[in-house]
PyMOL Python script that loads the backbone (N, CA, C, O; Angstrom):
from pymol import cmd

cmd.read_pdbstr("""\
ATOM      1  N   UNK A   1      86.837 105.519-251.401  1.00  0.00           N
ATOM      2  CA  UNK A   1      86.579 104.474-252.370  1.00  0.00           C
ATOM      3  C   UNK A   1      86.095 103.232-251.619  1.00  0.00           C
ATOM      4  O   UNK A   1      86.744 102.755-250.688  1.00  0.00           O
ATOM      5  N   UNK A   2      84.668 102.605-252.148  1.00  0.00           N
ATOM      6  CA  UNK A   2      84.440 101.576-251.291  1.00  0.00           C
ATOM      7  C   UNK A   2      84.210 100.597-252.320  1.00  0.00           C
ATOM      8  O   UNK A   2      84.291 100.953-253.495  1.00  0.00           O
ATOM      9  N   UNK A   3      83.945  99.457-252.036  1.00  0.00           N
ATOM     10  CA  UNK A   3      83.818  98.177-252.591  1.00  0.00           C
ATOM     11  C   UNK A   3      85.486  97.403-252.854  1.00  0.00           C
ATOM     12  O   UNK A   3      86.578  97.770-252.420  1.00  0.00           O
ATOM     13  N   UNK A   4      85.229  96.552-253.487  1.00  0.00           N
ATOM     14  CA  UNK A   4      86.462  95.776-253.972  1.00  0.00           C
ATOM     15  C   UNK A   4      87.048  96.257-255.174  1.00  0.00           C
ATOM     16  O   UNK A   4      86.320  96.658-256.082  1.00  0.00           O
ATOM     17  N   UNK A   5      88.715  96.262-255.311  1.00  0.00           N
ATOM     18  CA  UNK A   5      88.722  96.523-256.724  1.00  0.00           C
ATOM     19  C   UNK A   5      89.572  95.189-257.285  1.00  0.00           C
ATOM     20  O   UNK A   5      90.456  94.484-256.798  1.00  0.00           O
ATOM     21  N   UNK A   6      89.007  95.204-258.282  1.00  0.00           N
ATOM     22  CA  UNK A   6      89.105  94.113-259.237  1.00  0.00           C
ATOM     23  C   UNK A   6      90.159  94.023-259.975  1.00  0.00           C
ATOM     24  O   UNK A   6      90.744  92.964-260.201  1.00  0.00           O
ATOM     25  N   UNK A   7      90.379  94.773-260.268  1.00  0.00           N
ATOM     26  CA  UNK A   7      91.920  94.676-261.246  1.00  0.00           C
ATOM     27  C   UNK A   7      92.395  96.354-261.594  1.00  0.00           C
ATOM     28  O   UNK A   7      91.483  97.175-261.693  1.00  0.00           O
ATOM     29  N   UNK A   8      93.938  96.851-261.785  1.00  0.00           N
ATOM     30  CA  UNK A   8      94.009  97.587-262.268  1.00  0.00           C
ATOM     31  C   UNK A   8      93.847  98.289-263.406  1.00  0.00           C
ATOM     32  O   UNK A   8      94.226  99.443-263.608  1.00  0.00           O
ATOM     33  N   UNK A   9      93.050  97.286-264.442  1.00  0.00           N
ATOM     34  CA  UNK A   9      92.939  98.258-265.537  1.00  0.00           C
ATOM     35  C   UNK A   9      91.135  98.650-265.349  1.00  0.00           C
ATOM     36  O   UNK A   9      90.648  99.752-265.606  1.00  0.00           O
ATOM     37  N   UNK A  10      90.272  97.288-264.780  1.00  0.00           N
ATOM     38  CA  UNK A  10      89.104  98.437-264.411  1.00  0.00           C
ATOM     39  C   UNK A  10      89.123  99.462-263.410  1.00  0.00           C
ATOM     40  O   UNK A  10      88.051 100.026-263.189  1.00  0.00           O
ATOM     41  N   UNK A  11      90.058  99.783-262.811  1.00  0.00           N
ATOM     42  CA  UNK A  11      90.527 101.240-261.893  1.00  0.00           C
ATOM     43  C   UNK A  11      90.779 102.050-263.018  1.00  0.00           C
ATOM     44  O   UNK A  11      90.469 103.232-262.866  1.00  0.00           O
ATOM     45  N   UNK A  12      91.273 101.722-264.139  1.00  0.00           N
ATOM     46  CA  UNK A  12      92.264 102.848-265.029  1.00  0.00           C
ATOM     47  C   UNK A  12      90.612 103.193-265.596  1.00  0.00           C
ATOM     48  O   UNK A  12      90.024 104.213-265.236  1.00  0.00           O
ATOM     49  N   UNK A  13      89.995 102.166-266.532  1.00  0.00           N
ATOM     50  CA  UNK A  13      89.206 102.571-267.003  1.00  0.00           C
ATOM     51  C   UNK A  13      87.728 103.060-266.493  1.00  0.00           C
ATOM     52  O   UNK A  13      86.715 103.261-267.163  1.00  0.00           O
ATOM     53  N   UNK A  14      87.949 103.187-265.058  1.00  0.00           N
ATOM     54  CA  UNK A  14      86.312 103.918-264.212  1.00  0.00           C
ATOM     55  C   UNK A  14      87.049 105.040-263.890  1.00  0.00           C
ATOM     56  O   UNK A  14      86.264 105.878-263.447  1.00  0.00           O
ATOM     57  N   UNK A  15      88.608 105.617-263.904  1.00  0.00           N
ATOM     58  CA  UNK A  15      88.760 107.021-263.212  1.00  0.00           C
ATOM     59  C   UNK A  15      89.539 107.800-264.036  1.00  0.00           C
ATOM     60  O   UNK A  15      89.778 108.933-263.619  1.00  0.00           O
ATOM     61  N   UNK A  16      90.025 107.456-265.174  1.00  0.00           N
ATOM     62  CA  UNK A  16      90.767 108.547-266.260  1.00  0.00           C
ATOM     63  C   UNK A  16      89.970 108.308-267.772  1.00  0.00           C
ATOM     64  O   UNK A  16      89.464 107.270-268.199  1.00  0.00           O
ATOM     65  N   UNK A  17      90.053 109.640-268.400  1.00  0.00           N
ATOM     66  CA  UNK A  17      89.403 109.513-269.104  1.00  0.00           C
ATOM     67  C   UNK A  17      90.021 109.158-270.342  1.00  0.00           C
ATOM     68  O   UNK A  17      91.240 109.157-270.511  1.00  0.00           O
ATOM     69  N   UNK A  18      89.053 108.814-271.329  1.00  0.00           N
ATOM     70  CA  UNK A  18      89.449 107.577-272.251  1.00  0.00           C
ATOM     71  C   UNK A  18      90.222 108.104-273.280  1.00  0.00           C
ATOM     72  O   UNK A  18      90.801 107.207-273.895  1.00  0.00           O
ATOM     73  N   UNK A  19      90.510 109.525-273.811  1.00  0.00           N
ATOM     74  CA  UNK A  19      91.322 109.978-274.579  1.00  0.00           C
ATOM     75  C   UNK A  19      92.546 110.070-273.918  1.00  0.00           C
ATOM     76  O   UNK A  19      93.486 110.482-274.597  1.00  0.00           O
ATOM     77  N   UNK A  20      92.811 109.705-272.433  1.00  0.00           N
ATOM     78  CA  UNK A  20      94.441 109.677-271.885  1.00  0.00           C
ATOM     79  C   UNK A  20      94.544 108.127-271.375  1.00  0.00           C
ATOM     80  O   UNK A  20      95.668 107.694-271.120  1.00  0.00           O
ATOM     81  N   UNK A  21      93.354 107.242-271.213  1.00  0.00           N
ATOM     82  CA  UNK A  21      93.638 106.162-270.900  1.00  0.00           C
ATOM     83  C   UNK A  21      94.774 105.213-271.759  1.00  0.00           C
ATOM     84  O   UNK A  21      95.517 104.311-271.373  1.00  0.00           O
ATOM     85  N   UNK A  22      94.583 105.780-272.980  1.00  0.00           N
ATOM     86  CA  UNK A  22      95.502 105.310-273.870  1.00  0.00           C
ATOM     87  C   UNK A  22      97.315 105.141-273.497  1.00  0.00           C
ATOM     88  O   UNK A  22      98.098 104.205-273.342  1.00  0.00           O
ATOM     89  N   UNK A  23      97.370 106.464-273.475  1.00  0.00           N
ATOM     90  CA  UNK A  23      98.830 106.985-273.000  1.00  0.00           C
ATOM     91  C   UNK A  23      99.030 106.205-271.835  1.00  0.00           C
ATOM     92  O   UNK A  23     100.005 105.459-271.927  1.00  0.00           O
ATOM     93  N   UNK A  24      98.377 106.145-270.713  1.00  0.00           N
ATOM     94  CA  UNK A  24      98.656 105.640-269.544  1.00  0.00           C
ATOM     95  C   UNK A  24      98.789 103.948-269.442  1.00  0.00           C
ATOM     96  O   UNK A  24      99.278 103.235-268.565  1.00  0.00           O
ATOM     97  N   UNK A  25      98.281 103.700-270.443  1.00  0.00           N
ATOM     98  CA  UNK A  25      98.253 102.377-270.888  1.00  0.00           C
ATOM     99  C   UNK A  25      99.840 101.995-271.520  1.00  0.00           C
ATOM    100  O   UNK A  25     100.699 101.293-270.985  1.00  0.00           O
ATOM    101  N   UNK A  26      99.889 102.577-272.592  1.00  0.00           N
ATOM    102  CA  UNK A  26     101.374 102.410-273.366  1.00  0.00           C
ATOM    103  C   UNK A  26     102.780 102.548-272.121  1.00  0.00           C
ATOM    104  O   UNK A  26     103.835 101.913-272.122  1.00  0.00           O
ATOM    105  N   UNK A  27     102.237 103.765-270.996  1.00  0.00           N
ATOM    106  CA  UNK A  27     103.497 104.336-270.095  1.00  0.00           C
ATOM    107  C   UNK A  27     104.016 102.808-269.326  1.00  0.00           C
ATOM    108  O   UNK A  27     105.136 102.299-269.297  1.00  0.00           O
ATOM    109  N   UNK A  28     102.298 102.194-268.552  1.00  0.00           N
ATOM    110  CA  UNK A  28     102.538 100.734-268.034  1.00  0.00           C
ATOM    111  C   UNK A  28     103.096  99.990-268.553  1.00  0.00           C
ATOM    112  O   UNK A  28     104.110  99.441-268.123  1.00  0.00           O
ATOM    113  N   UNK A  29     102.446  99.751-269.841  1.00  0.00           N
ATOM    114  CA  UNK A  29     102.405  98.489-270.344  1.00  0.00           C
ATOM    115  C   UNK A  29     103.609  98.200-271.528  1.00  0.00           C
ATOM    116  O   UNK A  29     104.212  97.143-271.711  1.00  0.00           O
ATOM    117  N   UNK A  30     103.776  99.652-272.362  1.00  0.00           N
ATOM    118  CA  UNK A  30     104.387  99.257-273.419  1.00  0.00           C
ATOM    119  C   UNK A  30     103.255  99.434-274.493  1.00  0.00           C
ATOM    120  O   UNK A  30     102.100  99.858-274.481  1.00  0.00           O
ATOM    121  N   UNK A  31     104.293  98.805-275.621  1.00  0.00           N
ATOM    122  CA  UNK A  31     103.376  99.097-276.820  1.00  0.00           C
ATOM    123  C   UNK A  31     102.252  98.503-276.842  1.00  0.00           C
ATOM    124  O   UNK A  31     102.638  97.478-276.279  1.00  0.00           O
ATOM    125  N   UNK A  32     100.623  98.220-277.134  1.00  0.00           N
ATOM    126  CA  UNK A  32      99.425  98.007-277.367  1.00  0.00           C
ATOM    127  C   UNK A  32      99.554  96.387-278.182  1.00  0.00           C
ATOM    128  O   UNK A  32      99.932  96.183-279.335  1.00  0.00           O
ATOM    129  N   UNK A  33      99.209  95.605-277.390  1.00  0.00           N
ATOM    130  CA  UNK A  33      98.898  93.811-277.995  1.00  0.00           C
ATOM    131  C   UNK A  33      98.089  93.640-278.675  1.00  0.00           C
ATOM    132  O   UNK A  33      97.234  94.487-278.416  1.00  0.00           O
ATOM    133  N   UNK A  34      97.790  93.057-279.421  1.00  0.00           N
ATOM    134  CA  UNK A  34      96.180  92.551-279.983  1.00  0.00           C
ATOM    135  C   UNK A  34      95.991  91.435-278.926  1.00  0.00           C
ATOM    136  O   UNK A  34      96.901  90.903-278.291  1.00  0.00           O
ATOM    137  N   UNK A  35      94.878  91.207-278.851  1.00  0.00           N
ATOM    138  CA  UNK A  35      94.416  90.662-278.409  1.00  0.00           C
ATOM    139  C   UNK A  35      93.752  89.114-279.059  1.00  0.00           C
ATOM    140  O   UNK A  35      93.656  89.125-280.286  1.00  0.00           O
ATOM    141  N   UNK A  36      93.276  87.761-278.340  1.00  0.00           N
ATOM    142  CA  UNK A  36      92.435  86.982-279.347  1.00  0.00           C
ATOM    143  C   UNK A  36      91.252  86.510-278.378  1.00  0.00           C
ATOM    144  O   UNK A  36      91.036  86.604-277.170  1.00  0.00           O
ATOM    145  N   UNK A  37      90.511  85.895-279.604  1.00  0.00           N
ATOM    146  CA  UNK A  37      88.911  85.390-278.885  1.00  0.00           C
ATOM    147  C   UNK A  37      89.451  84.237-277.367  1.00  0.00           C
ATOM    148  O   UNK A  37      90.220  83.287-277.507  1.00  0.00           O
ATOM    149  N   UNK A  38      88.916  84.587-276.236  1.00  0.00           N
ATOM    150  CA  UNK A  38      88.869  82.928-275.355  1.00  0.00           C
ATOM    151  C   UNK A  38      87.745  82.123-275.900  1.00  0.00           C
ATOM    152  O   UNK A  38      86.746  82.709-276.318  1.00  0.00           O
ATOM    153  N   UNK A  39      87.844  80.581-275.935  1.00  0.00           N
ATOM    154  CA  UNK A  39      86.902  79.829-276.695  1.00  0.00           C
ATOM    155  C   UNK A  39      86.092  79.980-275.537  1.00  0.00           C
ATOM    156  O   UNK A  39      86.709  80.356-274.540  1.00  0.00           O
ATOM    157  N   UNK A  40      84.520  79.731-275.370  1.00  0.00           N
ATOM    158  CA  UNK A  40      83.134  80.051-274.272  1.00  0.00           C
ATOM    159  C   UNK A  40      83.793  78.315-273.526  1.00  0.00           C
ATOM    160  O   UNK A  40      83.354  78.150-272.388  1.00  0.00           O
ATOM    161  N   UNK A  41      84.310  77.653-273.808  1.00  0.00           N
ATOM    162  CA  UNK A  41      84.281  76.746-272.509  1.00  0.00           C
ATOM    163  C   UNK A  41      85.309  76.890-271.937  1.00  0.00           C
ATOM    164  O   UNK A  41      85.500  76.090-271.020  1.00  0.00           O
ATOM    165  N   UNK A  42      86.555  78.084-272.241  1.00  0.00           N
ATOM    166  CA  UNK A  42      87.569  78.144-270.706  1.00  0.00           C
ATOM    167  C   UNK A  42      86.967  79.204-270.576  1.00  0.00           C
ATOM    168  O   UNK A  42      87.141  79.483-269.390  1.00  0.00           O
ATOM    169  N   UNK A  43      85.963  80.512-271.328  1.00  0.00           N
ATOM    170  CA  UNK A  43      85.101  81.151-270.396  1.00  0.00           C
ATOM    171  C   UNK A  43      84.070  80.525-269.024  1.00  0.00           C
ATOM    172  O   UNK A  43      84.003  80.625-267.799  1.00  0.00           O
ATOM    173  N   UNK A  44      83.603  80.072-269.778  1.00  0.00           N
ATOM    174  CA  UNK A  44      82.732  78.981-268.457  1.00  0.00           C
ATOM    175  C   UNK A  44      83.303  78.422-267.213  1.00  0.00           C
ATOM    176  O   UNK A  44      82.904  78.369-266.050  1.00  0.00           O
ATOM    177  N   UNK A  45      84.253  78.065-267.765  1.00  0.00           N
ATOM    178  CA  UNK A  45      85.232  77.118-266.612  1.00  0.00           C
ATOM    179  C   UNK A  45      85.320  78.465-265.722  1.00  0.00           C
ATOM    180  O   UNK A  45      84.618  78.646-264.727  1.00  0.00           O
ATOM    181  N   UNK A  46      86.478  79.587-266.314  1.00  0.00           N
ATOM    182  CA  UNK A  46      86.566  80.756-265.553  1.00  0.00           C
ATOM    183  C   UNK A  46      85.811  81.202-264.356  1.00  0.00           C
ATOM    184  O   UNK A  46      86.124  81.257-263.167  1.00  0.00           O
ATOM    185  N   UNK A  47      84.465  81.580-265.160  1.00  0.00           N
ATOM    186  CA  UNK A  47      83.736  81.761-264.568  1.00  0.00           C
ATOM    187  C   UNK A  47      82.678  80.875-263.431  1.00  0.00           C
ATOM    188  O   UNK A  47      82.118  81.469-262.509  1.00  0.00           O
ATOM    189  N   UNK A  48      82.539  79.603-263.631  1.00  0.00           N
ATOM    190  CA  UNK A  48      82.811  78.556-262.353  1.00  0.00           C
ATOM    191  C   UNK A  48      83.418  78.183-261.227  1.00  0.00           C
ATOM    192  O   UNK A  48      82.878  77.658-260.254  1.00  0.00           O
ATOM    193  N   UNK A  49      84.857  78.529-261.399  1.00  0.00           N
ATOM    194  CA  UNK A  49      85.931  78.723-260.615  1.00  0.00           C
ATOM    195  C   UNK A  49      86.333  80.148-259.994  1.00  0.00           C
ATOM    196  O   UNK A  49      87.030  80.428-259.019  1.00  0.00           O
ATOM    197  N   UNK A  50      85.605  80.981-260.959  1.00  0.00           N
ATOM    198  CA  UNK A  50      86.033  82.851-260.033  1.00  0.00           C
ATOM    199  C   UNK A  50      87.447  82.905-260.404  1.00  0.00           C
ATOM    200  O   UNK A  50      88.364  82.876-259.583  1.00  0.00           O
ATOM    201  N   UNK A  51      87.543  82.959-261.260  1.00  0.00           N
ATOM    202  CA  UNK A  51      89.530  83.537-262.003  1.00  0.00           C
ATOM    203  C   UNK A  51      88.793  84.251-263.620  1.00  0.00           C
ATOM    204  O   UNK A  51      87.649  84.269-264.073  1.00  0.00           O
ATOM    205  N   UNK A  52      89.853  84.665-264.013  1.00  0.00           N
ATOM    206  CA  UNK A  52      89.551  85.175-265.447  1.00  0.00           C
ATOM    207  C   UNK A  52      90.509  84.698-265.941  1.00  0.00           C
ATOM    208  O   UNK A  52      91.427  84.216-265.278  1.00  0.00           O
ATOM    209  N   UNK A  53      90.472  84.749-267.364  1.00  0.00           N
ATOM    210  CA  UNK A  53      91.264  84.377-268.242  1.00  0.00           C
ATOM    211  C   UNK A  53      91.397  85.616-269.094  1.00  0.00           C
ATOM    212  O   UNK A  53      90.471  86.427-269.120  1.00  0.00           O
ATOM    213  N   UNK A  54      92.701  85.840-269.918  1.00  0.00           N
ATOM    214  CA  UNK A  54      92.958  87.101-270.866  1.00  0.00           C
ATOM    215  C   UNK A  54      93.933  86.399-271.682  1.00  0.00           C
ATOM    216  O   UNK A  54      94.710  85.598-271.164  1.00  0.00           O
ATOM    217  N   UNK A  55      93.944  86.740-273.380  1.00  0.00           N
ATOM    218  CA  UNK A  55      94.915  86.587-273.797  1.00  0.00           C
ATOM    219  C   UNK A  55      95.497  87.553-274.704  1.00  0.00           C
ATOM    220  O   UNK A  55      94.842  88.586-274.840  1.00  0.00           O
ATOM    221  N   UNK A  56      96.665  87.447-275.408  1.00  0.00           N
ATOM    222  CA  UNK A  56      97.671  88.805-276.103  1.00  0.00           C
ATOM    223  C   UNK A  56      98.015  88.004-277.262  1.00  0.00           C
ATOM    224  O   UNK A  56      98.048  86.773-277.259  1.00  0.00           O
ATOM    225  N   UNK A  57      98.277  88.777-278.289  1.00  0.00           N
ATOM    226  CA  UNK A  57      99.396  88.161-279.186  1.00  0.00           C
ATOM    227  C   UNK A  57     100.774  89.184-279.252  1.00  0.00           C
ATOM    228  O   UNK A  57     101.162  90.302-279.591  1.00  0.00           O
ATOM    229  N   UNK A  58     100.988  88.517-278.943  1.00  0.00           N
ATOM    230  CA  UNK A  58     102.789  88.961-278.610  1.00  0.00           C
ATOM    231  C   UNK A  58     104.156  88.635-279.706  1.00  0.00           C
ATOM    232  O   UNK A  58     104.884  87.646-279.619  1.00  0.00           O
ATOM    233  N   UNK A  59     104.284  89.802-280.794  1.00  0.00           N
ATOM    234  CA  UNK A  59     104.598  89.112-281.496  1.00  0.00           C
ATOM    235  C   UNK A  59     106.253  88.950-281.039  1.00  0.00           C
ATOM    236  O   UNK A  59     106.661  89.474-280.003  1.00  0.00           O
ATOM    237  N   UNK A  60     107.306  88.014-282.109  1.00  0.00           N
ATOM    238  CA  UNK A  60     108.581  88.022-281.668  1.00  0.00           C
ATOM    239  C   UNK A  60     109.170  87.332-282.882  1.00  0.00           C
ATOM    240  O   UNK A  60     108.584  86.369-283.376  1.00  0.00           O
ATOM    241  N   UNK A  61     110.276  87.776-283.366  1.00  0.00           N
ATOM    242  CA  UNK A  61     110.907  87.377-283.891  1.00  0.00           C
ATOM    243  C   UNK A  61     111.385  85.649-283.825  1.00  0.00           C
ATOM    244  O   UNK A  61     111.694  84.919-282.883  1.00  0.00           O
ATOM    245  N   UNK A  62     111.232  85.353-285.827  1.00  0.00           N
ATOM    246  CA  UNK A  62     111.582  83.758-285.610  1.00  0.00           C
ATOM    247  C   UNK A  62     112.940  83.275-284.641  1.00  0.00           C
ATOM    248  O   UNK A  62     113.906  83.967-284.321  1.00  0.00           O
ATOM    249  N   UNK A  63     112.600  81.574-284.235  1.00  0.00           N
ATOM    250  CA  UNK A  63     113.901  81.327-283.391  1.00  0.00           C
ATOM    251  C   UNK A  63     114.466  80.800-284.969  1.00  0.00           C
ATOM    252  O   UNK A  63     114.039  80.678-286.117  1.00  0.00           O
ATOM    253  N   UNK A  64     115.725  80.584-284.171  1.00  0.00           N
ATOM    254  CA  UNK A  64     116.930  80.312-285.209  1.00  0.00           C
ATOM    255  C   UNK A  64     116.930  78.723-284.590  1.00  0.00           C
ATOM    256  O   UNK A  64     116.850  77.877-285.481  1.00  0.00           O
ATOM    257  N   UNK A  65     116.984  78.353-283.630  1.00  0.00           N
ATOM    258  CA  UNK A  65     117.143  76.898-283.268  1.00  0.00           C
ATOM    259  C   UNK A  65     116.043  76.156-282.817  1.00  0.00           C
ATOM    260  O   UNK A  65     116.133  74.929-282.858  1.00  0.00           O
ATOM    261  N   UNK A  66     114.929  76.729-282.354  1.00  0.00           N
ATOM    262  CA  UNK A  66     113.862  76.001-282.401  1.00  0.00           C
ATOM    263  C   UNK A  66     112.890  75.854-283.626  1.00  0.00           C
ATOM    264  O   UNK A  66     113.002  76.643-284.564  1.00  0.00           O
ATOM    265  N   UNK A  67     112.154  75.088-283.637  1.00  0.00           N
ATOM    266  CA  UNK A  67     111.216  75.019-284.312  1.00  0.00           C
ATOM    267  C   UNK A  67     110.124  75.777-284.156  1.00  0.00           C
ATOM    268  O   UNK A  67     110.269  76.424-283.119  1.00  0.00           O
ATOM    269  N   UNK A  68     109.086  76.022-284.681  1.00  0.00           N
ATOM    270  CA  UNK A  68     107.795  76.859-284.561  1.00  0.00           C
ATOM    271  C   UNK A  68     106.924  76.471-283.166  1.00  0.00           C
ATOM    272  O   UNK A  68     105.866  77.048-282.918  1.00  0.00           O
TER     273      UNK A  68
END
""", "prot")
cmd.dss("prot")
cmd.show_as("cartoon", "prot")
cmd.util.cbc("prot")
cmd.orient("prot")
């Protein structure tokens, strides 16, 4: 294997195939997040700086003592 690798899920998704990528996904990760849009100017920034950005929605039960 040559070059750099970038992250483990573009490893998952260039070497198993996509009807088990799933499973292997849930085994890591757990149950499947949704996901939401990044707005294009912390894309930009990102990509200016060489980092990425990702986000999840994670859901969770209301608090009882905090507020929203």
């Amino acid at each position: 294997m040559s070059g750099e690798l970038a992250s483990i899920e573009q490893c998952l998704e260039k070497h198993i195939p996509e009807e088990q990528l799933k499973e292997v996904r849930r085994i890591l990760y757990g149950r499947e997040l949704g996901t939401f849009t990044i707005i294009e100017a912390v894309e930009n920034l990102a990509e200016q700086h060489n980092f990425e950005v990702k986000g999840y929605c994670i859901p969770a039960a209301k608090e009882e003592l905090a507020p929203p």
